[in-house]
N, C-alpha and C positions, 0 to 999 in steps of 0.2 A: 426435371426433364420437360423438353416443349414439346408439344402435339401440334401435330401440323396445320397450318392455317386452313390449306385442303386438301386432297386428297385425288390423282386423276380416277376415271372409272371407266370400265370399259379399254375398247381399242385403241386405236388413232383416226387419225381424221389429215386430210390435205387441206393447207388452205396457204394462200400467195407462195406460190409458187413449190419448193420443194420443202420447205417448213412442214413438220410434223408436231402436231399436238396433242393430249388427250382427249376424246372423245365428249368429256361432260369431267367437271369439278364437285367432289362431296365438301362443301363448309364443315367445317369443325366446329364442334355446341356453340361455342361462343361466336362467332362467326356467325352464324345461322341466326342465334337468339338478337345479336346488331344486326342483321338487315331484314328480318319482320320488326323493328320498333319503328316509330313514326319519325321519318327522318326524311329532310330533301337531300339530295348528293347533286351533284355535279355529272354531265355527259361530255365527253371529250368524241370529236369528227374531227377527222380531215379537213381543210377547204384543197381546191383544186392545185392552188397553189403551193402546197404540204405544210400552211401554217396551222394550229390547233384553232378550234373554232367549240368552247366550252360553254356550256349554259345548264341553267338551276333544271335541274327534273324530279319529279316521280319514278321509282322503279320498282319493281315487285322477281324476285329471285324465286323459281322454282328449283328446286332441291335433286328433283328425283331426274330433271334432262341437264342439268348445269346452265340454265340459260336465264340473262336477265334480261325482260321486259321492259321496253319504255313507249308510251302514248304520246304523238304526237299529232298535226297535220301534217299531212302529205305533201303540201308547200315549203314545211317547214326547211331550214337549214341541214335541221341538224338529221332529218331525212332522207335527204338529198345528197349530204357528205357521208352517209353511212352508207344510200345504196351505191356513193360514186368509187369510194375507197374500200370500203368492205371489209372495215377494221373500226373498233370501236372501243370505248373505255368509261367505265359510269364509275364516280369514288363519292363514297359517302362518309362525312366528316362528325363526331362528335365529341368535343375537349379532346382527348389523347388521345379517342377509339377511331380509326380512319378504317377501311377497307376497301381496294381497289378492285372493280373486275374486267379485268380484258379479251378480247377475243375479237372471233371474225362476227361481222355482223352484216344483219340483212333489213330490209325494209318486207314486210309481209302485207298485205292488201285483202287476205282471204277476209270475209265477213266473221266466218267463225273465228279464225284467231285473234280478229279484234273484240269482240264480244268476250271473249276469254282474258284476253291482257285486260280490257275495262272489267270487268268482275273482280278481277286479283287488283286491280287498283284500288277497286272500292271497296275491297277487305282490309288495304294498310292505308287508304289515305280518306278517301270518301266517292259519294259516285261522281265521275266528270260527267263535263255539262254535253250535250247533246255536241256531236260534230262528227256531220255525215264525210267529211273528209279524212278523217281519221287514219291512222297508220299503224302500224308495230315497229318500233325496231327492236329488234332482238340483237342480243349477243349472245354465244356461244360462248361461254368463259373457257379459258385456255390458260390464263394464268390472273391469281390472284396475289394481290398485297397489301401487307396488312400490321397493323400496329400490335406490340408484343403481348400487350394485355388481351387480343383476341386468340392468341395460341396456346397461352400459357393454361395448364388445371386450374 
């Protein structure tokens, strides 16, 4: 028998348009246990144009709101495509073990929340280097995918 790659929790949530999602995603053990290991993945944005605009990142998955973290500048691209579309997707790859996470996403600017995502960075990757420009984007997982060996017992 498989267990679910995740789990929604809580309500629903609005987002582009009449689209209804779960509110926050629980990862399944295995699931969880890949994305605390030391891994880069991949961030998938929009550009204007609707072609994908994909680049290497760090991310850091909190558990308990469904939401994954990524540090960037505020210059950045992949920034700019996330505050511009509002839809986002980070997959992180290892030999067979892949797992996707999608949702609506947002660019956050508050001081605390970037001192927060930089703290959970520096617990799975190491501390980033100083940059007063700094950003969050967040995504809101809504739906995950994910390679069999992460569902299975």
């Amino acid at each position: 028998m498989t267990k679910p790659l995740a789990r929604p929790r809580g309500g629903t949530r609005r987002y582009a348009g009449a689209m209804t999602a779960p509110t926050s995603l629980v990862l399944a053990p295995a699931a969880l246990d890949f994305v605390r290991e030391r891994h880069l993945a991949t961030l998938t944005t929009l550009r204007s144009d609707g072609t994908p605009h994909v680049t290497a990142v760090g991310f850091t998955w909190d558990q308990d709101t469904g939401v994954a973290r990524i540090i960037t500048d505020g210059a950045s691209a992949k920034a700019r495509n996330a505050a511009a579309s509002g839809y986002a997707a980070v997959s992180q790859v290892d030999g067979g073990r892949w797992l996707t996470l999608e949702g609506p996403a947002r660019v956050d600017t508050d001081p605390e929340a970037v001192l927060e995502a930089e703290r959970r960075y520096a617990e799975r990757y190491r501390t980033p280097r100083v940059n007063p420009t700094r950003v969050v984007v967040t995504i809101a997982a809504t739906r995950v995918l994910g390679a069999r060996n992460l569902t299975t017992a």
